[in-house]
Backbone bond lengths (Angstrom), bond angles and torsions (degrees), N, CA, C in turn:
res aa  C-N    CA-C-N  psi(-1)  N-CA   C-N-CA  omega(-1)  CA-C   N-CA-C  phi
1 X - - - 1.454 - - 1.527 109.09 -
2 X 1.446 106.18 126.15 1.863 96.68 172.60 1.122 101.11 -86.13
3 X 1.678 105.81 160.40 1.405 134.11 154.33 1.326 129.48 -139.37
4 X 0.922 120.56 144.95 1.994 140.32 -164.34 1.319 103.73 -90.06
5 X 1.352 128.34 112.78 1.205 115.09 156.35 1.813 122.64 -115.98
6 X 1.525 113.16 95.94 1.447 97.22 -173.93 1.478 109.97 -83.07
7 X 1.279 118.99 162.67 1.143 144.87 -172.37 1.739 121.02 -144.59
8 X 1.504 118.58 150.10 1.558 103.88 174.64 1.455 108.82 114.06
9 X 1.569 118.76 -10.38 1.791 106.50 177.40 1.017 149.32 -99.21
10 X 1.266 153.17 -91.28 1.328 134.25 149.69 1.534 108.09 106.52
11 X 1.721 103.37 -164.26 1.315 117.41 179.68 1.060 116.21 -84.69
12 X 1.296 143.42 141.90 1.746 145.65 136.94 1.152 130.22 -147.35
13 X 1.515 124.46 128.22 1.208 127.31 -178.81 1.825 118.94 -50.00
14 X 1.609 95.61 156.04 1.496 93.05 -177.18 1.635 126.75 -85.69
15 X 1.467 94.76 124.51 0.967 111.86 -177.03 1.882 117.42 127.26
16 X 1.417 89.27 -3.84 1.585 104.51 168.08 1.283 116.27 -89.72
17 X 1.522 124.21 -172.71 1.321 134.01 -169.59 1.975 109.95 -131.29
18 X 1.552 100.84 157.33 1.581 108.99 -172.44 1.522 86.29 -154.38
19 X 1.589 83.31 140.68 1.724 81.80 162.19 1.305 116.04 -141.22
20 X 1.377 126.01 139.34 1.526 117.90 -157.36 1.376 105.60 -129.66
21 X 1.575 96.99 138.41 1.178 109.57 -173.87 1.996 122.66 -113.26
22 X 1.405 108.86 144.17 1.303 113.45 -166.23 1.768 97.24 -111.13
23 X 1.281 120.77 132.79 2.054 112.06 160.51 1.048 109.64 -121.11
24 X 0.893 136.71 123.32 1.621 137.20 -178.93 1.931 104.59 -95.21
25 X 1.427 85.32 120.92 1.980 84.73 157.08 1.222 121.84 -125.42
26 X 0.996 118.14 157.93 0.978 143.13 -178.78 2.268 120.65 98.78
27 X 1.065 126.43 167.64 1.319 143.37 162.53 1.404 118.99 -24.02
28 X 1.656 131.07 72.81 1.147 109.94 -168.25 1.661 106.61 -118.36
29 X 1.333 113.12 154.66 1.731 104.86 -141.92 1.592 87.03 -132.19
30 X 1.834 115.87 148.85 1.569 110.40 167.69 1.837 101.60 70.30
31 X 1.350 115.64 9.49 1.659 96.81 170.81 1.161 142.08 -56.94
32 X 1.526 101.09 115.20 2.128 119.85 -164.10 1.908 94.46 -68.84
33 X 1.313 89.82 -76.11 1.522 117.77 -149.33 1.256 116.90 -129.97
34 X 1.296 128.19 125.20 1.770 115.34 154.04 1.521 101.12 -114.90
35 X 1.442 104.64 158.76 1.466 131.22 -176.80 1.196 132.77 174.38
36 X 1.425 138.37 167.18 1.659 152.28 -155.28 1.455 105.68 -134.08
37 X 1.229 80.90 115.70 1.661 98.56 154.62 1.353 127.08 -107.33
38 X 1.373 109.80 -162.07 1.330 100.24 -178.56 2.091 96.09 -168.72
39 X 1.196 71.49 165.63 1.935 98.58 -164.96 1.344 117.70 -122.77
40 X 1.404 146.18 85.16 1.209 141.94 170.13 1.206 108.36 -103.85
41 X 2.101 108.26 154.38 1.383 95.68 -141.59 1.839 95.35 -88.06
42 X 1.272 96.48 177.97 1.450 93.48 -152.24 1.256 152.44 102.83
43 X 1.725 96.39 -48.76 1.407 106.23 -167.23 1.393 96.48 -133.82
44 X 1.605 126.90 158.41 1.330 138.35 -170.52 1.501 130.16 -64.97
45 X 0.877 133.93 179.51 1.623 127.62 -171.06 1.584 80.43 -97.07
46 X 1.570 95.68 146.48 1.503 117.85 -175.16 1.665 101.85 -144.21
47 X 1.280 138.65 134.79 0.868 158.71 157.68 1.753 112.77 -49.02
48 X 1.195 123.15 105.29 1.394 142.29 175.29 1.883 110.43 -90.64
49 X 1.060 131.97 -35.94 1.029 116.35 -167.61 1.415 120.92 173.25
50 X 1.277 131.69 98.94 1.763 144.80 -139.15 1.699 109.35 -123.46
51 X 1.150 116.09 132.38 1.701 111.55 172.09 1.574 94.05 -125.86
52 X 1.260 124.03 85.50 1.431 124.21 149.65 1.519 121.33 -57.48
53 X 1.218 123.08 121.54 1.513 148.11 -171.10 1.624 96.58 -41.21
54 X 1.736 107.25 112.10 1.297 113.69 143.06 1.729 87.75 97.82
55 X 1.270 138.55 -12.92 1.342 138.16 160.43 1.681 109.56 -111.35
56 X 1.614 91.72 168.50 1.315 107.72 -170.94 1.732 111.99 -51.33
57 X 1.758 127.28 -157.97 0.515 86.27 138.59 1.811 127.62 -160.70
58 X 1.058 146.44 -172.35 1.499 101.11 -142.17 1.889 97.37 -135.96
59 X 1.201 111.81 136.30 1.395 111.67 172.56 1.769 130.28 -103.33
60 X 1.124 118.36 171.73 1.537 122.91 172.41 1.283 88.37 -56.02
61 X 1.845 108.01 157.67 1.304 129.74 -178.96 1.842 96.71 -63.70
62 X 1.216 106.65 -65.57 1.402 128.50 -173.95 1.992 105.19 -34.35
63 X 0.697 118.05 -17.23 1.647 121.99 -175.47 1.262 125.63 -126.80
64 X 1.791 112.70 -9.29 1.521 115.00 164.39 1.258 123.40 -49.23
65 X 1.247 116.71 132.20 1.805 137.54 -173.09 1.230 106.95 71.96
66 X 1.422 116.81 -14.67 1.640 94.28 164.63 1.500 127.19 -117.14
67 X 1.314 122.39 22.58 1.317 118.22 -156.01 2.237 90.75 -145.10
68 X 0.713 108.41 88.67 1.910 114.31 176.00 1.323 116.23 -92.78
69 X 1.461 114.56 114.85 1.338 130.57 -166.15 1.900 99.22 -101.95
70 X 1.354 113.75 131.85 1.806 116.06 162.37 1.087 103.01 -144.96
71 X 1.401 120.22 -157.02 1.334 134.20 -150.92 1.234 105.57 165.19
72 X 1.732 113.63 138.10 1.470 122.92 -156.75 2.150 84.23 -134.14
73 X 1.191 93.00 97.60 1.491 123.88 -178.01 1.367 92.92 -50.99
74 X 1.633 147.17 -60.71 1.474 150.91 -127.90 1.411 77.55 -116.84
75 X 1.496 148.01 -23.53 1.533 119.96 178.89 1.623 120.60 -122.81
76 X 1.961 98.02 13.66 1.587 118.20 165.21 1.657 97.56 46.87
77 X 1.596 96.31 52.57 1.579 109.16 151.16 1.072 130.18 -146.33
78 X 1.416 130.11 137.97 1.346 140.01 175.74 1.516 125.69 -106.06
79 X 1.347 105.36 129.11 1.780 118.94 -169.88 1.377 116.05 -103.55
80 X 1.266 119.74 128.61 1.129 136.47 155.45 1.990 131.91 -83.40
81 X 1.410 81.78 77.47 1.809 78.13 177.29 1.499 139.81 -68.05
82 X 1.053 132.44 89.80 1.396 119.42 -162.47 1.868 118.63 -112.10
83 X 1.312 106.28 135.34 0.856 120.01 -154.98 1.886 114.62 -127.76
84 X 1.416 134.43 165.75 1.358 122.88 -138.30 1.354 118.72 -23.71
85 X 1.646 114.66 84.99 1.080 133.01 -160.39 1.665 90.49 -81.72
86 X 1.734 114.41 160.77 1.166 132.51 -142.81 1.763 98.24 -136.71
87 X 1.292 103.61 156.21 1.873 86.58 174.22 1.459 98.36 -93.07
88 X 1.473 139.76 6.22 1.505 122.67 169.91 1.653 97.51 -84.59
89 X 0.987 112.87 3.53 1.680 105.19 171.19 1.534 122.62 -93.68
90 X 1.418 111.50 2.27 1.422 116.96 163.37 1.550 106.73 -52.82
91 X 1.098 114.48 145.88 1.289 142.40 175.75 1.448 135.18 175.91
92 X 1.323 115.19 176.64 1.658 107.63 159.46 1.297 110.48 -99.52
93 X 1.654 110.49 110.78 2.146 95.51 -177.06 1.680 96.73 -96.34
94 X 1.179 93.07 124.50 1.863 124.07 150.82 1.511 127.81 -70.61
95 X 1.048 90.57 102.32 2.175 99.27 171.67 1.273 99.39 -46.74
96 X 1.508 135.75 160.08 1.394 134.72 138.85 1.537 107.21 -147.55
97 X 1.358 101.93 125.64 1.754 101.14 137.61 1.348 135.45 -130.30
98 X 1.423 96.00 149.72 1.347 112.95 -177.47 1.933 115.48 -97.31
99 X 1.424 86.14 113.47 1.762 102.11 177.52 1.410 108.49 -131.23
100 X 1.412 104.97 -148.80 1.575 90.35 173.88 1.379 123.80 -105.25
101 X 1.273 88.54 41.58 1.514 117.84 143.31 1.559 121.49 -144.84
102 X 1.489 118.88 -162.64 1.240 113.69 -170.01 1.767 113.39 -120.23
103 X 1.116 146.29 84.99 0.894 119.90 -165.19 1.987 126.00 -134.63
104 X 1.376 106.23 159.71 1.607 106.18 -162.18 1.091 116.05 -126.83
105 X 1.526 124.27 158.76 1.709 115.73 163.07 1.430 113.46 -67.74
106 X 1.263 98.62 -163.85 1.291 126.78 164.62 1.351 128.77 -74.81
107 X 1.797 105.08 -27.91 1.366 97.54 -178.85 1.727 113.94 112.87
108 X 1.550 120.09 119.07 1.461 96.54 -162.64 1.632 91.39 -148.58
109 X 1.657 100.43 106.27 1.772 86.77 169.43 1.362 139.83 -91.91
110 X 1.375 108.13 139.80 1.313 152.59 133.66 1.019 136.27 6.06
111 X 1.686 149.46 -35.67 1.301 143.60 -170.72 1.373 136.74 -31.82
112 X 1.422 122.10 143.52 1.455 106.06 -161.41 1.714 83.19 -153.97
113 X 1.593 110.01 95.17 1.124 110.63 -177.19 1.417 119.17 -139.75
114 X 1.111 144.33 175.48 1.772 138.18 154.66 1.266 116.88 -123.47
């Protein structure tokens, strides 16, 4: 059975940086894509930043040049770098990958305040 564990969030003023981290365990088979979303309250989970297997890889408009997504293939984790972070970037960000199955964290907040 996989599981997501993100790590890395918390508080920081705007215009600082967080970087969040996803490990996946267990057996995961058919891997598309990993990526982070995110959840602010109110409004719907939206996709922040995706590395589908073997292509580039591509983020929300809202986070280009400041937000760098990778992934460390040999320790089945994916990073979320974020950078002069904003307070509309509060949220809850969600790990996901997509294999042949579907799968997510737990959920890891976000704040971006002074």
């Amino acid at each position: 059975q996989v599981q997501l564990v993100e790590s890395g969030g918390g508080l920081v003023q705007p215009g600082g940086s967080l970087r969040l981290s996803c490990a996946a365990s267990g057996s995961i088979f058919d891997l598309y894509a990993m990526g982070w979303y995110r959840q602010a309250p109110g409004k719907q989970r939206e996709l922040v930043a995706q590395i589908i297997t073997n292509n580039s890889p591509n983020y929300a408009d809202s986070v280009k040049g400041r937000f760098t997504i990778s992934r460390d293939n040999d320790k089945n984790t994916v990073y979320l770098q974020m950078d002069s972070l904003k307070p509309e970037d509060t949220a809850v960000y969600y790990c996901n990958i997509q294999s042949r199955f579907n799968y997510w964290g737990q959920g890891i907040q976000v704040t971006v305040s002074s």
